[in-house]
Structures are given as structure tokens and as C-alpha cells.
N, C-alpha and C positions, 0 to 999 in steps of 0.2 A: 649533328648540329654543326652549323658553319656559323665560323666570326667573319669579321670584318676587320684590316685597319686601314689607321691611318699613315699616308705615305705623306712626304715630298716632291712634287717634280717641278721643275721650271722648263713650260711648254712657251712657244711662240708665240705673242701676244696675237696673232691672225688667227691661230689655230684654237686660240680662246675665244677667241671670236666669236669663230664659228659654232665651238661646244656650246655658247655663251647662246646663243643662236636657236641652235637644236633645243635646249635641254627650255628654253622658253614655248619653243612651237611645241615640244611636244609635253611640256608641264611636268618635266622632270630636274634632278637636281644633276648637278655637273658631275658629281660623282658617279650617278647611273648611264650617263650618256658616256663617259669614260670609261666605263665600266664596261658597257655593252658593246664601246668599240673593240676593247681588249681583245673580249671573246669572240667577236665575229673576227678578228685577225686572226687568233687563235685555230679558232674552226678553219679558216683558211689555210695554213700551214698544214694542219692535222691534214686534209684531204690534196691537198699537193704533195705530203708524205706518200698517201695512199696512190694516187694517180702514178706517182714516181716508181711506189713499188709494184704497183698492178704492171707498169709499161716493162719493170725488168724479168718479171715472171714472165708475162706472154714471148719477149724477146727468147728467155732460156725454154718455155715450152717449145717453142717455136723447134730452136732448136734440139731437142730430144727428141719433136718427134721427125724433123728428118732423118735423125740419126736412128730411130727405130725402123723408119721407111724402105731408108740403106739397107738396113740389119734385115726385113721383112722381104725385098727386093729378095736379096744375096739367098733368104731361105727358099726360096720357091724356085729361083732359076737353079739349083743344084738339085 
């Protein structure tokens, strides 16, 4: 089960504007349109985490396996 509250925030009257905006085109209330931007920022971080960690895995694979390559090299030529 999931609640809901109620918050305060004091956003930029532009920036209401524009929720003011959305939440008319698309017949929702400001809370949903806030809402949904929340979590679509959210998803964005979450997968810039990932992209972040994917880039430092391939970098250190990267490196392992030259360093196996070295190590594979060294076995065959002796």
C-alpha cells in the first residue's frame, strides 16, 4: 500500500506556469504533473548511475584483461 503527502514548496512563478500549462493539456492535476516530473528526473539519475558504473567496469575489465593477455603472452613464449 502506498500513501501520499502533502508537501510545501515555493517554485518560480514561470515554472508554474508551465505545470499550470501541462497539467491543463494534458487534464491532470499539478500534483501529477509534479509528480511525474519527479520521477522521470529520478529515472534519470538512476540510469546516469548506471551508465557511470557500466563505463567504470568496462574501463577496469578492460584492464584485467590486458593484464591476463601480458600474463597469457609470458605463458606461451617460455
Amino acid at each position: 500500500m502506498y500513501s501520499k503527502q502533502k508537501v510545501t514548496v515555493t517554485i518560480d512563478e514561470s515554472i508554474i506556469r508551465e505545470i499550470d500549462s501541462l497539467s491543463k493539456e494534458k487534464n491532470e492535476t499539478r500534483s501529477h504533473v509534479i509528480e511525474e516530473a519527479l520521477k522521470a528526473w529520478r529515472r534519470g539519475q538512476v540510469e546516469q548511475e548506471l551508465i557511470d558504473g557500466y563505463r567504470a567496469m568496462a574501463k577496469e575489465d578492460a584492464k584485467t584483461a590486458e593484464q591476463n593477455l601480458a600474463a597469457g603472452k609470458e605463458a606461451i613464449i617460455k
